[in-house]
DORO-266062 format. One line per field, with one value per residue: x, y, z of N, C-alpha, C, CB in turn; residue in three letters; chain; residue number from 1. Coordinates in Angstrom, 2 decimals. Glycine has a CB too. Layout:
REM DORO-266062
nc1: (X,...)
nc2: (Y,...)
nc3: (Z,...)
cac1: (X,...)
cac2: (Y,...)
cac3: (Z,...)
cc1: (X,...)
cc2: (Y,...)
cc3: (Z,...)
cbc1: (X,...)
cbc2: (Y,...)
cbc3: (Z,...)
type: (ALA,...)
mol: (A,...)
seq: (NUM,...)
//
This chain:
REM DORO-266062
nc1: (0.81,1.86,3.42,2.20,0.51,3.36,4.14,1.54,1.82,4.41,3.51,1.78,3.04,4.78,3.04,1.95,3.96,4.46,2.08,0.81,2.31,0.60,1.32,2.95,0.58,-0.29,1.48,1.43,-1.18,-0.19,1.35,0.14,-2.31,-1.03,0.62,-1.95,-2.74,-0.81,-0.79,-2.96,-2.36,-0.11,-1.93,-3.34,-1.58,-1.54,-4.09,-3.87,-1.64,-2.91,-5.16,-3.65,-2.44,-4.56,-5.27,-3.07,-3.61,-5.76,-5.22,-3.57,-4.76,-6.46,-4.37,-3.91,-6.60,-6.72,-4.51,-5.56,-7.75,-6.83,-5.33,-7.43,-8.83,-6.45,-6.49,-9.07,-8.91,-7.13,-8.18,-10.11,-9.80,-9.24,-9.89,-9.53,-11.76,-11.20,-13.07,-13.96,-15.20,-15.96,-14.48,-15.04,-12.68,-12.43,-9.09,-7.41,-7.61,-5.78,-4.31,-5.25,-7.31,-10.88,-11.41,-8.24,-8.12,-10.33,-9.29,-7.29,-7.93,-10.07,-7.85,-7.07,-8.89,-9.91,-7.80,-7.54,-9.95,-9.80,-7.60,-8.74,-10.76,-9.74,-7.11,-4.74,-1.27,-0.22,-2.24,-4.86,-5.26,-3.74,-5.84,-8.37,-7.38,-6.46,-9.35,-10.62,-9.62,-9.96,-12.95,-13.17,-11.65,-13.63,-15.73,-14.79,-13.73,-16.57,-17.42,-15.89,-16.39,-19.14,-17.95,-17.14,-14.34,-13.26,-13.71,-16.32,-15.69,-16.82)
nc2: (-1.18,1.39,1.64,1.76,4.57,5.96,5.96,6.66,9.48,10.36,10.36,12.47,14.44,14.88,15.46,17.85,19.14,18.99,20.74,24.19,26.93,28.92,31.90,31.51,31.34,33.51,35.24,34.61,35.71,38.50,39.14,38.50,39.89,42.48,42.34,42.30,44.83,46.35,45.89,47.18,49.71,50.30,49.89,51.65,53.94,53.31,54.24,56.91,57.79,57.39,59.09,61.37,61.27,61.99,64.06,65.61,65.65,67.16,69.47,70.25,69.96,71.84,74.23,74.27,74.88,77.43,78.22,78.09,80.07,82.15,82.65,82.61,84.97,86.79,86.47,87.47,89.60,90.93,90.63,91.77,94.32,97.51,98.32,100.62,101.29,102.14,103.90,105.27,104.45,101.79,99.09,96.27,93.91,90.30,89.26,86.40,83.69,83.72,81.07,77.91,75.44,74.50,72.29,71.16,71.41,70.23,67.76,67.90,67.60,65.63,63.22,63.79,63.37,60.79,58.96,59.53,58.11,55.82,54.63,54.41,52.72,50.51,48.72,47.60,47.83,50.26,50.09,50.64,53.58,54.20,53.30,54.52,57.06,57.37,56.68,59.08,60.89,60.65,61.04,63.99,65.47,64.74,66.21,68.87,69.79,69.64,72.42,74.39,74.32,75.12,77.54,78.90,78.73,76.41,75.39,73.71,70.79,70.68)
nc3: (0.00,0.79,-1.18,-3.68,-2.58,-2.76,-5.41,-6.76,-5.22,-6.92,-9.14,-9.17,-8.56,-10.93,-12.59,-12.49,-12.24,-15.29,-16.49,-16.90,-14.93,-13.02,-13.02,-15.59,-17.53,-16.84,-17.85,-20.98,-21.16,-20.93,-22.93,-25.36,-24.98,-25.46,-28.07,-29.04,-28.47,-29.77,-32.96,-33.26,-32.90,-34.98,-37.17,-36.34,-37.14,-40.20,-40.92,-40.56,-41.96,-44.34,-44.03,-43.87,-46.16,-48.02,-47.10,-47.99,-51.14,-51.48,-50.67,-52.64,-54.44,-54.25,-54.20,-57.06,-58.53,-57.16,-58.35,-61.01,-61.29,-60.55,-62.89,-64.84,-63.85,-64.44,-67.38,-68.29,-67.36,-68.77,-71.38,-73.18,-75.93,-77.51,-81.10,-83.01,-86.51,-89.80,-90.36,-88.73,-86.70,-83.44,-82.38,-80.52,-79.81,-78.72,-77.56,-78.17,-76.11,-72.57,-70.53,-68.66,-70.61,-70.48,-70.57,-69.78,-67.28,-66.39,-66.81,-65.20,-62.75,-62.48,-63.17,-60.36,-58.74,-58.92,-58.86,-56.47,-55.80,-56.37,-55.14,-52.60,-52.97,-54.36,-52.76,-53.59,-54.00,-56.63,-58.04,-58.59,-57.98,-60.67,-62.39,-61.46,-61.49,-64.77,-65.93,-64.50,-65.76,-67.93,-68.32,-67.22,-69.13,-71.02,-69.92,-69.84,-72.20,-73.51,-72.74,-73.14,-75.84,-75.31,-74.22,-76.60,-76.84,-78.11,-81.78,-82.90,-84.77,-88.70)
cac1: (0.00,2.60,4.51,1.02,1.17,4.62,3.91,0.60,2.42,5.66,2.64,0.91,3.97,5.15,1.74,1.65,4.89,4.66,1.65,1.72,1.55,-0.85,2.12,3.12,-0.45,-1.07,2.66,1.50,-2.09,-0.28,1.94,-0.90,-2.38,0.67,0.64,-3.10,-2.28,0.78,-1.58,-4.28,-1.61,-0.08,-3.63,-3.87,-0.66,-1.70,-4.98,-2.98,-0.98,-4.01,-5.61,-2.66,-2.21,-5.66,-5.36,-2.34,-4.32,-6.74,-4.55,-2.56,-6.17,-7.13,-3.33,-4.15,-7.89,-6.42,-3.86,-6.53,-9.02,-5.84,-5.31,-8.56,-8.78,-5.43,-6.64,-10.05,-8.50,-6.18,-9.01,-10.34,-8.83,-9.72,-9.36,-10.64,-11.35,-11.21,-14.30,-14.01,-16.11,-14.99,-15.18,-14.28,-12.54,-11.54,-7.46,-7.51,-7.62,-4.56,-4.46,-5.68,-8.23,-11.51,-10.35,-7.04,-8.58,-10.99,-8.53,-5.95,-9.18,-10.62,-7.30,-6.64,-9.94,-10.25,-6.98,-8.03,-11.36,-9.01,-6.84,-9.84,-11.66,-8.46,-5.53,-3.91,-0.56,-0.90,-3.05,-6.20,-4.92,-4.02,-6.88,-8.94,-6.64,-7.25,-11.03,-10.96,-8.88,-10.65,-14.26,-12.92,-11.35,-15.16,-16.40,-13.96,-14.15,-17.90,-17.18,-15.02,-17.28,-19.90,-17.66,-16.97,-12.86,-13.00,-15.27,-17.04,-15.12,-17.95)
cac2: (0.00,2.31,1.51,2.79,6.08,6.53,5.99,8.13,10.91,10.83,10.84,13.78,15.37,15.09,15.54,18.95,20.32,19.34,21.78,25.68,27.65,30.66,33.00,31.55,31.37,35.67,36.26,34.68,36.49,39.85,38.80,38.53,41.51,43.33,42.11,42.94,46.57,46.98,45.63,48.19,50.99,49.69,50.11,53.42,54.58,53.25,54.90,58.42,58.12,57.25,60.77,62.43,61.40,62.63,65.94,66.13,65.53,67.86,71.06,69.71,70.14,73.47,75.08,74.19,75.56,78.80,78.88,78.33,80.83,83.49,82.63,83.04,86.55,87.54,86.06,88.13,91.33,91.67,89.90,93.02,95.26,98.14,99.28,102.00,101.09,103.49,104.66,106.32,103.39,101.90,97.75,95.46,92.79,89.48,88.29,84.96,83.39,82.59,80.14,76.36,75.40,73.85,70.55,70.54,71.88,68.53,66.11,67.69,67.79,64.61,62.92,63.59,62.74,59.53,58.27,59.23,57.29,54.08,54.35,54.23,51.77,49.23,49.54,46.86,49.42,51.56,49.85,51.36,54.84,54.53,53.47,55.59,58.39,57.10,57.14,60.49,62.07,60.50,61.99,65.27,66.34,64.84,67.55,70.13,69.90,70.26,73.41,74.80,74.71,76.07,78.90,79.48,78.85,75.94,75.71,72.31,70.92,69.74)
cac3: (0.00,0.45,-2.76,-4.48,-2.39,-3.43,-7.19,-6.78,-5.15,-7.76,-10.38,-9.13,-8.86,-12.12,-13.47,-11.58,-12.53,-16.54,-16.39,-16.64,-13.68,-13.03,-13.78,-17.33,-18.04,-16.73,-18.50,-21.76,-21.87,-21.33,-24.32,-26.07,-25.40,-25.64,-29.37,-29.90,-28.62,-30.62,-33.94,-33.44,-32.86,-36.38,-37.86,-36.34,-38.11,-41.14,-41.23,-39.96,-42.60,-45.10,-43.79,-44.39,-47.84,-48.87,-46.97,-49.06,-52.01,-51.23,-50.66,-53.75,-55.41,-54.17,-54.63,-58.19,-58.28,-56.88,-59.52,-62.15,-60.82,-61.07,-64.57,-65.38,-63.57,-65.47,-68.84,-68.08,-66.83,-70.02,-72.36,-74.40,-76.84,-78.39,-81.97,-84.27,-88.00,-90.73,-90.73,-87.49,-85.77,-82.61,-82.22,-79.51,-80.50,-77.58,-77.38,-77.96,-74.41,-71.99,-69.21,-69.13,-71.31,-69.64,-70.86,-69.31,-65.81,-65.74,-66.73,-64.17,-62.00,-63.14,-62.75,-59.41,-57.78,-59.69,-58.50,-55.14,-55.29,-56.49,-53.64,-51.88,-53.78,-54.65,-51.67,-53.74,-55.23,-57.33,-59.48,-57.72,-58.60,-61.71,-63.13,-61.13,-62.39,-66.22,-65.83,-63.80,-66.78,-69.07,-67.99,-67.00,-70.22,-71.96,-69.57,-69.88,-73.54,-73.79,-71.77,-73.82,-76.68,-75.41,-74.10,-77.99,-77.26,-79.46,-82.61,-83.27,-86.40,-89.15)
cc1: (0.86,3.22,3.06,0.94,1.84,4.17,2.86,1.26,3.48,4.22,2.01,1.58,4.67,4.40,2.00,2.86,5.00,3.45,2.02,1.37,0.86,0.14,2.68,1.60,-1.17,-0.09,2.06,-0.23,-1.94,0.52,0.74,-1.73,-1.38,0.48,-0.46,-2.84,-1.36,0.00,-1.97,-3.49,-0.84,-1.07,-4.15,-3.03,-1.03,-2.93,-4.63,-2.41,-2.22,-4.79,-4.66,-2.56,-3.36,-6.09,-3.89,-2.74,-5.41,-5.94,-3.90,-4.04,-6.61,-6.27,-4.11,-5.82,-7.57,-5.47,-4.62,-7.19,-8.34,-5.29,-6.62,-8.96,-7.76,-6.43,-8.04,-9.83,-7.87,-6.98,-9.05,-9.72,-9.72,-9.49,-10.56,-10.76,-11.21,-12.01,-14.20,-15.01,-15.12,-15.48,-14.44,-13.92,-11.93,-10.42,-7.59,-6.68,-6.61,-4.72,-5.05,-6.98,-9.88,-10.96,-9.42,-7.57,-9.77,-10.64,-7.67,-7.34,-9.67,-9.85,-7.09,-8.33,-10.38,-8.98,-7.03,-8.81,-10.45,-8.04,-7.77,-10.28,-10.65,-7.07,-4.57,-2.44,-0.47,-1.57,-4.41,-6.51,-4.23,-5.25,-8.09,-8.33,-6.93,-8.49,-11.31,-10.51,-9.67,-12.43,-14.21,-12.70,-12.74,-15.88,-16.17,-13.82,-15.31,-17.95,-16.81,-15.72,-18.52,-19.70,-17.43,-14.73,-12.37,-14.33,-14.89,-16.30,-16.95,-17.36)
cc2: (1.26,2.72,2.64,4.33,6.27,6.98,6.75,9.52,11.66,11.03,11.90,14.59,16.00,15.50,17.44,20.16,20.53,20.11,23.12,26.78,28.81,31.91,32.87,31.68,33.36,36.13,35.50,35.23,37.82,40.19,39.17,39.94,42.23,43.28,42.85,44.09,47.17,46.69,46.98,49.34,50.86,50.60,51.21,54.19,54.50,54.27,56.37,58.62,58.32,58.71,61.59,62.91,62.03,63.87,66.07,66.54,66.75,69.26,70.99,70.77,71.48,74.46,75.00,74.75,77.15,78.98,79.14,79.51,82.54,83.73,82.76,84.95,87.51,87.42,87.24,89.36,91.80,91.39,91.09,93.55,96.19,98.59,99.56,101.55,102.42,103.94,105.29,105.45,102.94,100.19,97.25,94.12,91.78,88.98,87.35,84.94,82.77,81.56,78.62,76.43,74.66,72.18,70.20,70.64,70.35,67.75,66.52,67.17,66.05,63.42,62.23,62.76,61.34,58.91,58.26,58.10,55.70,53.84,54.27,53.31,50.41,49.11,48.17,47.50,49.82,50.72,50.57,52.78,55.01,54.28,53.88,56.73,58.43,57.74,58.34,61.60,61.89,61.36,63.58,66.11,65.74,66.61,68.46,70.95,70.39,71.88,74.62,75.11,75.26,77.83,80.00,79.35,77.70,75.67,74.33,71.66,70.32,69.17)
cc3: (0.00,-0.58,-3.94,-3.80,-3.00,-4.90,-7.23,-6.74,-6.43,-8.75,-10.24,-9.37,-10.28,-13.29,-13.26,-12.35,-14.39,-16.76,-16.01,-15.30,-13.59,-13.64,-15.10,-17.96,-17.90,-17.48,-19.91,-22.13,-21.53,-22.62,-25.54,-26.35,-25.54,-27.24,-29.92,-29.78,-30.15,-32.39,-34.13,-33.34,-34.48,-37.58,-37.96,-37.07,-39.50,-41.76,-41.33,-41.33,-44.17,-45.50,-44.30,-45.33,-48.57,-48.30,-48.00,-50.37,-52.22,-51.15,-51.98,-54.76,-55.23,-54.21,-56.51,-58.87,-58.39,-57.99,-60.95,-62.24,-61.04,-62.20,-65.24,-65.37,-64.42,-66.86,-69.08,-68.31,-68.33,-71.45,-73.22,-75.05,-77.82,-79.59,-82.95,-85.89,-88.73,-90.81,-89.38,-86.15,-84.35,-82.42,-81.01,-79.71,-79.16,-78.38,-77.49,-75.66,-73.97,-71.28,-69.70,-69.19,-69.86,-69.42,-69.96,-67.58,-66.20,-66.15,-65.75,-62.98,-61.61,-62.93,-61.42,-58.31,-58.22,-59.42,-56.77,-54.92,-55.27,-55.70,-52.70,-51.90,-53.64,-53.72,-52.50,-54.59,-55.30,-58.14,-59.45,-58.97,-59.93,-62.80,-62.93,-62.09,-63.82,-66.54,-65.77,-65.14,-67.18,-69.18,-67.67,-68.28,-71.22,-71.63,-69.90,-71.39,-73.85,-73.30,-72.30,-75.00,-76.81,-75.02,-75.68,-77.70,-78.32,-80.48,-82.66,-84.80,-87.15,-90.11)
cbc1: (-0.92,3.16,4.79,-0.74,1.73,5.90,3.55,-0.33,3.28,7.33,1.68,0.26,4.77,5.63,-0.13,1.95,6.60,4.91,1.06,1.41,2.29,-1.60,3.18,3.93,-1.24,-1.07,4.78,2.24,-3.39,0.18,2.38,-1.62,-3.01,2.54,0.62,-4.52,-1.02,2.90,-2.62,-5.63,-0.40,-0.69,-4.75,-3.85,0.64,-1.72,-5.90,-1.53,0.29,-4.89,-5.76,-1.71,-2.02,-6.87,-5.06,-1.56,-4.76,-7.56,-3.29,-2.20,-7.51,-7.91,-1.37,-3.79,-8.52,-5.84,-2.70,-7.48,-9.55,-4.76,-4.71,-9.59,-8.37,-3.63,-7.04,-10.49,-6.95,-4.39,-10.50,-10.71,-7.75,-9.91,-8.02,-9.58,-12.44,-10.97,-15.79,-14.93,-16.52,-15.00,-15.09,-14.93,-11.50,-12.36,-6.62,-6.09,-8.71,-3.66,-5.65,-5.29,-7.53,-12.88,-9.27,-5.43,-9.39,-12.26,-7.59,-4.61,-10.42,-10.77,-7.04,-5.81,-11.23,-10.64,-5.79,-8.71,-13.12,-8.28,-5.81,-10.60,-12.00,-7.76,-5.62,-4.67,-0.43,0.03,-3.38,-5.55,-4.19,-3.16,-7.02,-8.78,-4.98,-7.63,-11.78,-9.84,-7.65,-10.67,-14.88,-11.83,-9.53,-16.64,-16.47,-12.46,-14.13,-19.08,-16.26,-13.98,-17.36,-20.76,-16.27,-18.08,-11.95,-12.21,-15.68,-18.95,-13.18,-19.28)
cbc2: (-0.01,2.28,-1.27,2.04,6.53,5.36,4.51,8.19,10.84,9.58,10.02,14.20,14.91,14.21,14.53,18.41,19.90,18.22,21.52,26.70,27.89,31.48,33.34,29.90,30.02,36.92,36.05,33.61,36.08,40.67,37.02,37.61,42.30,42.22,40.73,42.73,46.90,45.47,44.60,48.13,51.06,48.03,49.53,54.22,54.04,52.05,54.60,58.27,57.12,56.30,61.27,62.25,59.90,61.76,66.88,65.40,64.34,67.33,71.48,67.28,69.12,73.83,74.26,72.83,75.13,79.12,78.05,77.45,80.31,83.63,81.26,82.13,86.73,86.59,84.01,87.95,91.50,90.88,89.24,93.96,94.27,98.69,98.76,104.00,100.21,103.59,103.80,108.06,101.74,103.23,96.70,95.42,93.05,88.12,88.16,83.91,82.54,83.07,80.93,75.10,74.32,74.03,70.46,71.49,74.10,68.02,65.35,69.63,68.77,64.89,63.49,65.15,63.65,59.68,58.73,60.22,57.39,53.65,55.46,54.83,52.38,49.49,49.37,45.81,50.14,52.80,48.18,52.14,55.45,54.28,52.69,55.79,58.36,55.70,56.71,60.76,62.20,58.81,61.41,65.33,66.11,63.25,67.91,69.67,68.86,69.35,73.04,74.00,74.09,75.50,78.80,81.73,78.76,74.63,76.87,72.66,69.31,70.30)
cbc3: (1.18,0.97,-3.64,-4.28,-1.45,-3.49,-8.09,-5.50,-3.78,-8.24,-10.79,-8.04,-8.22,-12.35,-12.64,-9.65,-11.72,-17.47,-15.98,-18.09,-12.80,-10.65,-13.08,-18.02,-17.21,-14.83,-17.94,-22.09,-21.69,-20.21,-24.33,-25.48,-24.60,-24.92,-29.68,-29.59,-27.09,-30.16,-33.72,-32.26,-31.34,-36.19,-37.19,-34.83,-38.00,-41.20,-40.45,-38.49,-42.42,-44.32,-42.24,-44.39,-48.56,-49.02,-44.74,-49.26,-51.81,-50.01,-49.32,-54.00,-54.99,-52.89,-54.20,-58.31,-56.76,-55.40,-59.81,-62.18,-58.86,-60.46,-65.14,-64.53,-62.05,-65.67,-69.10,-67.05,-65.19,-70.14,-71.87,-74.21,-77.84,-78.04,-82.69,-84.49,-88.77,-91.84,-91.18,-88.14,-86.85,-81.29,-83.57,-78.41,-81.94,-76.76,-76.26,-79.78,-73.87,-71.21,-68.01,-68.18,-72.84,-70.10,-72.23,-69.85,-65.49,-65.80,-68.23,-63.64,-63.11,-64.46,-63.04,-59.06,-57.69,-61.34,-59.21,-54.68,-56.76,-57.86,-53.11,-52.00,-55.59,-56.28,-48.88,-54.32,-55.97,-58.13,-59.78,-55.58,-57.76,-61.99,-63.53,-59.67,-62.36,-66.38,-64.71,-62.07,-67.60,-69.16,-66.72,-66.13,-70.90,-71.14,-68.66,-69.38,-74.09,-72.98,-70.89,-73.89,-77.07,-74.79,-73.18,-78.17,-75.91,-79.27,-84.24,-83.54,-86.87,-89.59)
type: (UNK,UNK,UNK,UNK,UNK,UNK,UNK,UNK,UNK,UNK,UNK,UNK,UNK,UNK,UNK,UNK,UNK,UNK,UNK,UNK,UNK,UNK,UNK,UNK,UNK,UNK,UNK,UNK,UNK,UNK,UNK,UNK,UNK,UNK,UNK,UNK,UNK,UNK,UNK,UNK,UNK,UNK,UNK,UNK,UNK,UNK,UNK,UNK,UNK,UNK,UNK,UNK,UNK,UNK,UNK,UNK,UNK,UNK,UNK,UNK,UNK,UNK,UNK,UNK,UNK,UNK,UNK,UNK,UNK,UNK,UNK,UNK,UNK,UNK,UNK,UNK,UNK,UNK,UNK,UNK,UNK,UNK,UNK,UNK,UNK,UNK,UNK,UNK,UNK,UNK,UNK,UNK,UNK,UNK,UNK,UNK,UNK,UNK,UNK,UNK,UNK,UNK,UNK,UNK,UNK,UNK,UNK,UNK,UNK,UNK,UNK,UNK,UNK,UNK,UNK,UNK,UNK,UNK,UNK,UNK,UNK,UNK,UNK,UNK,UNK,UNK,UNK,UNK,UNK,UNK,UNK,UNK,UNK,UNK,UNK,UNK,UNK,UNK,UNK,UNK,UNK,UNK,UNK,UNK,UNK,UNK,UNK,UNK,UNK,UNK,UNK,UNK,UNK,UNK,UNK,UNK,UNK,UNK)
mol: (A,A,A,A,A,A,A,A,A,A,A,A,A,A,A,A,A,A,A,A,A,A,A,A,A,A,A,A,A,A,A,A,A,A,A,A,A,A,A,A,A,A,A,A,A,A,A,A,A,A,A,A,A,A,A,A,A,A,A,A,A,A,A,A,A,A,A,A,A,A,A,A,A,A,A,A,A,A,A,A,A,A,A,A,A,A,A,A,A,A,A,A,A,A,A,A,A,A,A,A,A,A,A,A,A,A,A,A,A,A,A,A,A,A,A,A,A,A,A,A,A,A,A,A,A,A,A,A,A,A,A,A,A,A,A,A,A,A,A,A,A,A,A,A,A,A,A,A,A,A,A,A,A,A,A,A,A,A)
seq: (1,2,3,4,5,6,7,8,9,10,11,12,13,14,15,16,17,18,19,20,21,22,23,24,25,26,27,28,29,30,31,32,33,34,35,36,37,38,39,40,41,42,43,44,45,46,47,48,49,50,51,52,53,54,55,56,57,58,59,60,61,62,63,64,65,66,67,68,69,70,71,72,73,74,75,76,77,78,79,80,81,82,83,84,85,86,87,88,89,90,91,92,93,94,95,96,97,98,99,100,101,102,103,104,105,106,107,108,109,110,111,112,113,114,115,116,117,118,119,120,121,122,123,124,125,126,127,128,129,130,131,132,133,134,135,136,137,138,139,140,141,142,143,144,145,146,147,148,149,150,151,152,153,154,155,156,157,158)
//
Protein backbone atom coordinates (compact mmCIF):
# COMPACT_ATOMS: atom_id res chain seq x y z
CA UNK A 1 0.00 0.00 0.00
CA UNK A 2 2.60 2.31 0.45
CA UNK A 3 4.51 1.51 -2.76
CA UNK A 4 1.02 2.79 -4.48
CA UNK A 5 1.17 6.08 -2.39
CA UNK A 6 4.62 6.53 -3.43
CA UNK A 7 3.91 5.99 -7.19
CA UNK A 8 0.60 8.13 -6.78
CA UNK A 9 2.42 10.91 -5.15
CA UNK A 10 5.66 10.83 -7.76
CA UNK A 11 2.64 10.84 -10.38
CA UNK A 12 0.91 13.78 -9.13
CA UNK A 13 3.97 15.37 -8.86
CA UNK A 14 5.15 15.09 -12.12
CA UNK A 15 1.74 15.54 -13.47
CA UNK A 16 1.65 18.95 -11.58
CA UNK A 17 4.89 20.32 -12.53
CA UNK A 18 4.66 19.34 -16.54
CA UNK A 19 1.65 21.78 -16.39
CA UNK A 20 1.72 25.68 -16.64
CA UNK A 21 1.55 27.65 -13.68
CA UNK A 22 -0.85 30.66 -13.03
CA UNK A 23 2.12 33.00 -13.78
CA UNK A 24 3.12 31.55 -17.33
CA UNK A 25 -0.45 31.37 -18.04
CA UNK A 26 -1.07 35.67 -16.73
CA UNK A 27 2.66 36.26 -18.50
CA UNK A 28 1.50 34.68 -21.76
CA UNK A 29 -2.09 36.49 -21.87
CA UNK A 30 -0.28 39.85 -21.33
CA UNK A 31 1.94 38.80 -24.32
CA UNK A 32 -0.90 38.53 -26.07
CA UNK A 33 -2.38 41.51 -25.40
CA UNK A 34 0.67 43.33 -25.64
CA UNK A 35 0.64 42.11 -29.37
CA UNK A 36 -3.10 42.94 -29.90
CA UNK A 37 -2.28 46.57 -28.62
CA UNK A 38 0.78 46.98 -30.62
CA UNK A 39 -1.58 45.63 -33.94
CA UNK A 40 -4.28 48.19 -33.44
CA UNK A 41 -1.61 50.99 -32.86
CA UNK A 42 -0.08 49.69 -36.38
CA UNK A 43 -3.63 50.11 -37.86
CA UNK A 44 -3.87 53.42 -36.34
CA UNK A 45 -0.66 54.58 -38.11
CA UNK A 46 -1.70 53.25 -41.14
CA UNK A 47 -4.98 54.90 -41.23
CA UNK A 48 -2.98 58.42 -39.96
CA UNK A 49 -0.98 58.12 -42.60
CA UNK A 50 -4.01 57.25 -45.10
CA UNK A 51 -5.61 60.77 -43.79
CA UNK A 52 -2.66 62.43 -44.39
CA UNK A 53 -2.21 61.40 -47.84
CA UNK A 54 -5.66 62.63 -48.87
CA UNK A 55 -5.36 65.94 -46.97
CA UNK A 56 -2.34 66.13 -49.06
CA UNK A 57 -4.32 65.53 -52.01
CA UNK A 58 -6.74 67.86 -51.23
CA UNK A 59 -4.55 71.06 -50.66
CA UNK A 60 -2.56 69.71 -53.75
CA UNK A 61 -6.17 70.14 -55.41
CA UNK A 62 -7.13 73.47 -54.17
CA UNK A 63 -3.33 75.08 -54.63
CA UNK A 64 -4.15 74.19 -58.19
CA UNK A 65 -7.89 75.56 -58.28
CA UNK A 66 -6.42 78.80 -56.88
CA UNK A 67 -3.86 78.88 -59.52
CA UNK A 68 -6.53 78.33 -62.15
CA UNK A 69 -9.02 80.83 -60.82
CA UNK A 70 -5.84 83.49 -61.07
CA UNK A 71 -5.31 82.63 -64.57
CA UNK A 72 -8.56 83.04 -65.38
CA UNK A 73 -8.78 86.55 -63.57
CA UNK A 74 -5.43 87.54 -65.47
CA UNK A 75 -6.64 86.06 -68.84
CA UNK A 76 -10.05 88.13 -68.08
CA UNK A 77 -8.50 91.33 -66.83
CA UNK A 78 -6.18 91.67 -70.02
CA UNK A 79 -9.01 89.90 -72.36
CA UNK A 80 -10.34 93.02 -74.40
CA UNK A 81 -8.83 95.26 -76.84
CA UNK A 82 -9.72 98.14 -78.39
CA UNK A 83 -9.36 99.28 -81.97
CA UNK A 84 -10.64 102.00 -84.27
CA UNK A 85 -11.35 101.09 -88.00
CA UNK A 86 -11.21 103.49 -90.73
CA UNK A 87 -14.30 104.66 -90.73
CA UNK A 88 -14.01 106.32 -87.49
CA UNK A 89 -16.11 103.39 -85.77
CA UNK A 90 -14.99 101.90 -82.61
CA UNK A 91 -15.18 97.75 -82.22
CA UNK A 92 -14.28 95.46 -79.51
CA UNK A 93 -12.54 92.79 -80.50
CA UNK A 94 -11.54 89.48 -77.58
CA UNK A 95 -7.46 88.29 -77.38
CA UNK A 96 -7.51 84.96 -77.96
CA UNK A 97 -7.62 83.39 -74.41
CA UNK A 98 -4.56 82.59 -71.99
CA UNK A 99 -4.46 80.14 -69.21
CA UNK A 100 -5.68 76.36 -69.13
CA UNK A 101 -8.23 75.40 -71.31
CA UNK A 102 -11.51 73.85 -69.64
CA UNK A 103 -10.35 70.55 -70.86
CA UNK A 104 -7.04 70.54 -69.31
CA UNK A 105 -8.58 71.88 -65.81
CA UNK A 106 -10.99 68.53 -65.74
CA UNK A 107 -8.53 66.11 -66.73
CA UNK A 108 -5.95 67.69 -64.17
CA UNK A 109 -9.18 67.79 -62.00
CA UNK A 110 -10.62 64.61 -63.14
CA UNK A 111 -7.30 62.92 -62.75
CA UNK A 112 -6.64 63.59 -59.41
CA UNK A 113 -9.94 62.74 -57.78
CA UNK A 114 -10.25 59.53 -59.69
CA UNK A 115 -6.98 58.27 -58.50
CA UNK A 116 -8.03 59.23 -55.14
CA UNK A 117 -11.36 57.29 -55.29
CA UNK A 118 -9.01 54.08 -56.49
CA UNK A 119 -6.84 54.35 -53.64
CA UNK A 120 -9.84 54.23 -51.88
CA UNK A 121 -11.66 51.77 -53.78
CA UNK A 122 -8.46 49.23 -54.65
CA UNK A 123 -5.53 49.54 -51.67
CA UNK A 124 -3.91 46.86 -53.74
CA UNK A 125 -0.56 49.42 -55.23
CA UNK A 126 -0.90 51.56 -57.33
CA UNK A 127 -3.05 49.85 -59.48
CA UNK A 128 -6.20 51.36 -57.72
CA UNK A 129 -4.92 54.84 -58.60
CA UNK A 130 -4.02 54.53 -61.71
CA UNK A 131 -6.88 53.47 -63.13
CA UNK A 132 -8.94 55.59 -61.13
CA UNK A 133 -6.64 58.39 -62.39
CA UNK A 134 -7.25 57.10 -66.22
CA UNK A 135 -11.03 57.14 -65.83
CA UNK A 136 -10.96 60.49 -63.80
CA UNK A 137 -8.88 62.07 -66.78
CA UNK A 138 -10.65 60.50 -69.07
CA UNK A 139 -14.26 61.99 -67.99
CA UNK A 140 -12.92 65.27 -67.00
CA UNK A 141 -11.35 66.34 -70.22
CA UNK A 142 -15.16 64.84 -71.96
CA UNK A 143 -16.40 67.55 -69.57
CA UNK A 144 -13.96 70.13 -69.88
CA UNK A 145 -14.15 69.90 -73.54
CA UNK A 146 -17.90 70.26 -73.79
CA UNK A 147 -17.18 73.41 -71.77
CA UNK A 148 -15.02 74.80 -73.82
CA UNK A 149 -17.28 74.71 -76.68
CA UNK A 150 -19.90 76.07 -75.41
CA UNK A 151 -17.66 78.90 -74.10
CA UNK A 152 -16.97 79.48 -77.99
CA UNK A 153 -12.86 78.85 -77.26
CA UNK A 154 -13.00 75.94 -79.46
CA UNK A 155 -15.27 75.71 -82.61
CA UNK A 156 -17.04 72.31 -83.27
CA UNK A 157 -15.12 70.92 -86.40
CA UNK A 158 -17.95 69.74 -89.15
Amino acid sequence: MKRILMIAAIGATVLASCGKSEKQVALEKQQALTAYRDSIKLDSFRRAEVEAEKQRVEEQHQAELAAARRSAARSYSSGGSTVTTSSGGVTNTQAQKKGWSSAAKGTVIGAGVGALGGVLIDKKDARGAIIGGLAGAGAGYAIGRAEDRKSGRVQKKQ
